[in-house]
C-alpha positions as CSV (number, residue, x, y, z in Angstrom):
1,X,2.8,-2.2,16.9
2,X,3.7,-2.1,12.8
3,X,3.7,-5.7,12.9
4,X,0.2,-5.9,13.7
5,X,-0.3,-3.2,11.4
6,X,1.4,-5.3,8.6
7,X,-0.3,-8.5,9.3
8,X,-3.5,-6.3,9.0
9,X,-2.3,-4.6,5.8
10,X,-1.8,-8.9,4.4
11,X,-4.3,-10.4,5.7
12,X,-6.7,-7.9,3.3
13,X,-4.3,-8.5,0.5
14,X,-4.7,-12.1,0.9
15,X,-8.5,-11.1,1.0
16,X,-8.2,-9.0,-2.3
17,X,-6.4,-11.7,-4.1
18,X,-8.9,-14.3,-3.1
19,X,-11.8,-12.1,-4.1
20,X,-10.1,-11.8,-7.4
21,X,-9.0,-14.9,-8.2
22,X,-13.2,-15.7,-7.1
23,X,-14.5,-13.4,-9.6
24,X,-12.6,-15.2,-12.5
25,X,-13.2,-18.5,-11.3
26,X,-17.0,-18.3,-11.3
27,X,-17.6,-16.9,-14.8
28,X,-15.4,-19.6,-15.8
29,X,-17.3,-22.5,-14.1
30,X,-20.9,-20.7,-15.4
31,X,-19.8,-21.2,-18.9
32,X,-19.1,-25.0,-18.3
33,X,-22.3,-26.1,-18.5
34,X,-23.6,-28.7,-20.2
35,X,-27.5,-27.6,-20.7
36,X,-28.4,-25.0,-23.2
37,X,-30.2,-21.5,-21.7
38,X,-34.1,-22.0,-23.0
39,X,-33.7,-18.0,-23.7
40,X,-31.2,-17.7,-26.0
41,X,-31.9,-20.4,-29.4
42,X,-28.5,-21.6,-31.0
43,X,-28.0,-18.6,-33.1
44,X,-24.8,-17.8,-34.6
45,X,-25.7,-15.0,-36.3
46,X,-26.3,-13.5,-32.5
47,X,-23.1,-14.1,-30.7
48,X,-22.2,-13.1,-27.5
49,X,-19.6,-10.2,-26.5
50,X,-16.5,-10.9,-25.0
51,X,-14.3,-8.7,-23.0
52,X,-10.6,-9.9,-22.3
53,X,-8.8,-8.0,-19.2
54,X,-4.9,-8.3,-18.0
55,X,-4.8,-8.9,-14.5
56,X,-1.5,-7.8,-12.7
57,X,-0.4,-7.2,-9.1
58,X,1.1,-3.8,-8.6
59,X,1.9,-1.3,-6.0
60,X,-0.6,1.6,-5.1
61,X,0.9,4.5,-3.4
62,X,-0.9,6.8,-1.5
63,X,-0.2,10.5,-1.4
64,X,-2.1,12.5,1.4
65,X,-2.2,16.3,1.7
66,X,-2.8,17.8,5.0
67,X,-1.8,20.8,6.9
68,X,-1.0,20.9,10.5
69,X,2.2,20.6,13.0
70,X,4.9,18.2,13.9
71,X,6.3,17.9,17.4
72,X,8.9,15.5,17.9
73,X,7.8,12.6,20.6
74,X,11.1,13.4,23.2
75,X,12.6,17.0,23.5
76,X,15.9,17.9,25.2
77,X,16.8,21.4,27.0
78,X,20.4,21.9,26.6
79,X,22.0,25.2,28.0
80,X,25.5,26.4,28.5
81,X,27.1,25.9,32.6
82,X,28.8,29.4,31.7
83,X,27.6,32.8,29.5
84,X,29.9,33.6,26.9
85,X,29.2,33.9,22.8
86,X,29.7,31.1,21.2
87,X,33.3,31.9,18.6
88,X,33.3,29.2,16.5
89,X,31.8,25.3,15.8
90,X,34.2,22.9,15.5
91,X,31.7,19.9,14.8
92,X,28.8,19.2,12.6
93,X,26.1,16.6,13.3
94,X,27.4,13.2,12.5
95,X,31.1,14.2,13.3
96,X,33.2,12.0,15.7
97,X,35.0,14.2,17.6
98,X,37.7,13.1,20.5
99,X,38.4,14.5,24.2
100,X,41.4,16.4,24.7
């Protein structure tokens, strides 16, 4: 199941980089003609604005608030074969312990 959710997560980054990489490629290839606009004489006194941008591939983290409740997805009952108080643990989770 999360492979399928991370070959879904690449194939729309391989989607995003193509419709990137598309966007600069075809202001580039309109400014390679060859024929002159009839609108716009050959004015250098009027020259048109250029905007320069960085492009760079980071990584966007997502930060979700929500309130609700966690239940874990298997439960175990445990419970004591005799009644007594319980003196003293010996062990802490993660401890390897040995059998007398």
């Amino acid at each position: 199941m999360h492979s399928n959710k991370r070959r879904k997560r690449e194939f729309w980054q391989g989607k995003k980089r193509s419709a990137i990489l598309l966007a600069m490629v075809i202001p580039l290839a309109a400014g390679c003609s060859k024929s002159q606009s009839a609108s716009v004489p050959d004015d250098a006194s009027h020259p048109t604005p250029v905007h320069l941008y960085t492009v760079a591939e980071e990584t966007a983290r997502r930060r979700i608030q929500a309130v609700g409740s966690l239940y874990a997805l298997e439960e175990s009952v445990l419970s004591s074969e005799v009644e007594g108080r319980v003196a003293e643990v010996l062990a802490d989770v993660g401890d390897t312990v040995k059998a007398n």
